[in-house]
N, C-alpha and C positions, 0 to 999 in steps of 0.2 A: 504494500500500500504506500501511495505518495504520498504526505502529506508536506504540502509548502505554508509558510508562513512568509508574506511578502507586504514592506511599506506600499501604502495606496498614495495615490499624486491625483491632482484636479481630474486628469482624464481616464481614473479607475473608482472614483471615488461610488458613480454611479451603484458601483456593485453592491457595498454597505449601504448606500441608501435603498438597494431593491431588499435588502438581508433586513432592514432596522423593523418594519412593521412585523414581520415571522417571531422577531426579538421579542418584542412587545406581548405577541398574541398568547407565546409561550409562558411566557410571565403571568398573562392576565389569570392562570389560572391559579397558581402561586402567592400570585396578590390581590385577586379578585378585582382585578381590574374591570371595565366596560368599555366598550366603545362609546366614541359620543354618540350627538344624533346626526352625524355624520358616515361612522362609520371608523370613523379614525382613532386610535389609542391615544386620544389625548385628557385632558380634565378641561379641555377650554371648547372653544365653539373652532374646530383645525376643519376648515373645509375639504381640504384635498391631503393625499401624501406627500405631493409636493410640498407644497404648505411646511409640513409636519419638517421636511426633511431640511427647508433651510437654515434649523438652526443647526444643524452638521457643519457648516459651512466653515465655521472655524477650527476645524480640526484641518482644514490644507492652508488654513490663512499663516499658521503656526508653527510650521514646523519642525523647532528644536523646544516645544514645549508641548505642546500635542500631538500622539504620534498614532496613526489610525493604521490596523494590519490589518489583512484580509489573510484569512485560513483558507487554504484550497483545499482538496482531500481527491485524487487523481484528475488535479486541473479542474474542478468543478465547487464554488464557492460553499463553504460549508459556515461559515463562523466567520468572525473577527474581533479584534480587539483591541480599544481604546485606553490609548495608554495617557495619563498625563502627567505634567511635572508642575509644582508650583510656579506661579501661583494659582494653579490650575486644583488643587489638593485638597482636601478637607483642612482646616487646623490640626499641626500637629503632625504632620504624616510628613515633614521634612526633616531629614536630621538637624536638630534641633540642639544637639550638642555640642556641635563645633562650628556651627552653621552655615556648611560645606551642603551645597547641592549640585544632583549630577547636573547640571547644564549643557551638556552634551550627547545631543542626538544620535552620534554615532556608540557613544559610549551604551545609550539607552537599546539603540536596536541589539547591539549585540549581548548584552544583559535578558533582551526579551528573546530571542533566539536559545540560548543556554536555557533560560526557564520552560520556554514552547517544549523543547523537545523533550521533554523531559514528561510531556501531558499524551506522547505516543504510547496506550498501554501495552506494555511487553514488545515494544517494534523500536527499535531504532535505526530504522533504515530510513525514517523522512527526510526529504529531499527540505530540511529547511534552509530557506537564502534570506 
């Protein structure tokens, strides 16, 4: 089995935003979500998934602070995941100690790469890049 893990850019971004509503729906049952009276997984009046999807938009505005992946699984989109770094973070979640953060994107992907593979059960033969 392939499984890639790969940074998304303006012109893949499409892909998480066709993945985000599936995200949602599997949730709803989780958190007893509802659709509006739209149809859309939102808590407000989101007419459309477009709508819904342009607050994504800063995840490629951002790039060594917001780092969005897309998971494939034999080249066919399965997952992804949003990565982000302060001040993107809850309180609290920066080291805090010496108050040293990574700031570097490349530093991040290859951190997210070593933990990804690690998510292949019993297989390490994923093609992650």
């Amino acid at each position: 089995m392939k499984v890639s893990i790969s940074l998304t850019d303006q012109n893949t971004k499409f892909v998480i935003n066709n993945l985000y509503p599936l995200y949602l729906h599997d949730l709803s049952e989780v958190w007893g979500w509802r659709p509006n009276l739209y149809g859309v997984f939102k808590t407000d009046d989101t007419l459309t998934l477009q709508d819904q999807n342009k607050v994504f938009d800063i995840w490629w505005e951002k790039p060594s602070i917001l780092i969005p992946y897309l998971v494939t699984v034999e080249d066919i989109p399965a997952g992804f995941a949003l990565v982000a770094t302060p001040p993107y973070t809850p309180h609290g979640t920066a080291d805090e100690s010496n108050g040293q953060q990574q700031e570097s994107a490349g530093l991040l992907e290859k951190d997210g790469r070593e933990l990804c593979a690690g998510f292949v059960p019993g297989r390490n033969d994923g093609d992650i890049r």
